[in-house]
Backbone as CSV, one residue per row, in Angstrom:
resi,resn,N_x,N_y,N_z,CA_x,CA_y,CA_z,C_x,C_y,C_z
1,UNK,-10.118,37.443,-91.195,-8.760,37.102,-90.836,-8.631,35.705,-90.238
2,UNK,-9.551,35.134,-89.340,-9.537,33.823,-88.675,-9.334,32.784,-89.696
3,UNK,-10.295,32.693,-91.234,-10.349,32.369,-92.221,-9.101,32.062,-92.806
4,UNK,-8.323,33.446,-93.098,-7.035,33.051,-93.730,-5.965,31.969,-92.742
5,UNK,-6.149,32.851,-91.663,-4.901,32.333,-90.637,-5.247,30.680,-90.626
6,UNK,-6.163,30.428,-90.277,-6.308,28.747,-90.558,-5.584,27.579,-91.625
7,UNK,-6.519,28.528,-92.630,-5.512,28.284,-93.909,-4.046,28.147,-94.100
8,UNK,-3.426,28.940,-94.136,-2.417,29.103,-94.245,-1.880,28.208,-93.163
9,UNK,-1.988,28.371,-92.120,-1.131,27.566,-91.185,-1.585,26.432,-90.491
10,UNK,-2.460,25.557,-91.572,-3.239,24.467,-90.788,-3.437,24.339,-89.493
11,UNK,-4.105,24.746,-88.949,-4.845,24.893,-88.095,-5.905,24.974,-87.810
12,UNK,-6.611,24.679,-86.543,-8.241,25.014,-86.304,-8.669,26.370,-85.727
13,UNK,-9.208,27.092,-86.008,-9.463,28.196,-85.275,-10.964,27.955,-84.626
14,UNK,-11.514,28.518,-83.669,-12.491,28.482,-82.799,-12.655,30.238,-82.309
15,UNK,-13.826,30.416,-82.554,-13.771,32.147,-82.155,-14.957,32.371,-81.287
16,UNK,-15.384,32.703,-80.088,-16.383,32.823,-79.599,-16.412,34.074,-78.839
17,UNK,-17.657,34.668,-79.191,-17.925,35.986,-78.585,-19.490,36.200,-77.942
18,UNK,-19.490,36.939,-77.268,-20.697,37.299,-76.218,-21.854,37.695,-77.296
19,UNK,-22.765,37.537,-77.232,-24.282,38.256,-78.156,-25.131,38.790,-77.154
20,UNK,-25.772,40.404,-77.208,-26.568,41.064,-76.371,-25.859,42.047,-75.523
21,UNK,-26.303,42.614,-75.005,-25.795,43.479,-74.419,-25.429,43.549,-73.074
22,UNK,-24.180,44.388,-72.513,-24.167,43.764,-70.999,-22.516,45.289,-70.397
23,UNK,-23.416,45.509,-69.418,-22.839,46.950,-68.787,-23.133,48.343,-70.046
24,UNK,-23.839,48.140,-70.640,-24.215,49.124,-71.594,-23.188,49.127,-72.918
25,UNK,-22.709,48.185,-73.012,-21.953,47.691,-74.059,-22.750,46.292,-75.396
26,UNK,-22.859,46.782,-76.490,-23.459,45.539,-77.461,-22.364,44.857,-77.924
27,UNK,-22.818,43.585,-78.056,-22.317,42.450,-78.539,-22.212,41.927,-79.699
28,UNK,-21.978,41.778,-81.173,-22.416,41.632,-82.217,-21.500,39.445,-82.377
29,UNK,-22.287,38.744,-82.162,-21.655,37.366,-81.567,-20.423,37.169,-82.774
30,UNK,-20.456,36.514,-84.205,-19.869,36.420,-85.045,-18.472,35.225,-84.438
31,UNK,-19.042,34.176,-83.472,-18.416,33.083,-83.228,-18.669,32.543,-84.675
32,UNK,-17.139,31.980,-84.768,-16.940,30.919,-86.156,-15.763,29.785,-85.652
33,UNK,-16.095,28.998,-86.530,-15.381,27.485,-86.173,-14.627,27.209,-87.765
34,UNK,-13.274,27.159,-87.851,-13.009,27.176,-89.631,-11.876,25.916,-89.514
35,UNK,-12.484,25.169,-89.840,-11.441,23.529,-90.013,-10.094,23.742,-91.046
36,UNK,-8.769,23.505,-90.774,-8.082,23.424,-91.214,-7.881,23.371,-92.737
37,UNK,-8.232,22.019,-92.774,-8.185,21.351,-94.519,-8.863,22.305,-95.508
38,UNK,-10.006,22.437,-95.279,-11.200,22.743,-95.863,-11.388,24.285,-96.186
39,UNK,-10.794,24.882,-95.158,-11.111,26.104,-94.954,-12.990,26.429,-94.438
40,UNK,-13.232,25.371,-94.317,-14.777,24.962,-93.524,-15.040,25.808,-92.342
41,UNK,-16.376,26.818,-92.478,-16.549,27.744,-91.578,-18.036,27.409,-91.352
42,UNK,-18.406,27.484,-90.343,-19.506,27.632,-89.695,-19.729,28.429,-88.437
43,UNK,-20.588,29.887,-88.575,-20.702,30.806,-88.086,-22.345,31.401,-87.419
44,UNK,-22.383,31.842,-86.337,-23.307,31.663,-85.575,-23.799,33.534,-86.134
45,UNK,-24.900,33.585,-85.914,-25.658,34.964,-86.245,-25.057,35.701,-85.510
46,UNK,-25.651,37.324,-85.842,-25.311,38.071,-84.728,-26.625,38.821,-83.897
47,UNK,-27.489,38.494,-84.104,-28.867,38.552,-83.044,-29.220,37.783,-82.217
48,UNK,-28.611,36.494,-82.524,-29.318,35.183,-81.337,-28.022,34.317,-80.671
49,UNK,-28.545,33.637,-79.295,-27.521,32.771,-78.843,-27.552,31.769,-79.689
50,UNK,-26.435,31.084,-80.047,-26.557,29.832,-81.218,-24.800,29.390,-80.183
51,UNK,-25.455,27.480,-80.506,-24.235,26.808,-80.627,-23.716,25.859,-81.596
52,UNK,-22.376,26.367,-81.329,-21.597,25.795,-82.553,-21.134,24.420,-82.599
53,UNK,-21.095,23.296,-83.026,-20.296,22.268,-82.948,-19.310,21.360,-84.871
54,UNK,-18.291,20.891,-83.528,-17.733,20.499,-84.902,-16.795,19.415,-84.242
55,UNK,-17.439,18.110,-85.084,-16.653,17.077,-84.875,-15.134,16.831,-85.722
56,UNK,-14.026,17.554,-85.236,-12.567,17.311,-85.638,-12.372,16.431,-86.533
57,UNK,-12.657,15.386,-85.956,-12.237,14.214,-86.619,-12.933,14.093,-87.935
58,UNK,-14.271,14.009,-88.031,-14.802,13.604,-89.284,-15.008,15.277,-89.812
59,UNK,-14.481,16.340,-89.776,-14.521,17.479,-90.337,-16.280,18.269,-90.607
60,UNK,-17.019,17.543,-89.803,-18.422,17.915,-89.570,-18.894,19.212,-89.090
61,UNK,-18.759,19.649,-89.170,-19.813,21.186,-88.219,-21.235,21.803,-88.178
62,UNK,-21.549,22.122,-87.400,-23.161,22.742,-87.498,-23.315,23.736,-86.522
């Protein structure tokens, strides 16, 4: 859904979520970063801490 909504309404979306577990609750991370234009997603695992970056301007991410 983050995917479409971007799309459609040019925009940047940014999604970040917790990975691991914590008060007896799991985490499954599935942070994504999806650039406007492009529909450009770059998305972090869901077993490990990972960070995301994305330079706006030049439409870069990693």
């Amino acid at each position: 859904m983050p995917i479409a909504r971007a799309v459609e309404n040019r925009c940047y979306v940014l999604l970040a979520n917790a990975v691991g577990s914590n008060v007896g609750m799991v985490s499954l991370e599935n942070s994504l970063i999806v650039v406007r234009e492009d529909g450009l997603v770059v998305m972090a695992d869901e077993a490990s801490e990972t960070l995301l970056t994305c330079d706006l301007q030049q439409n870069q991410c990693s």
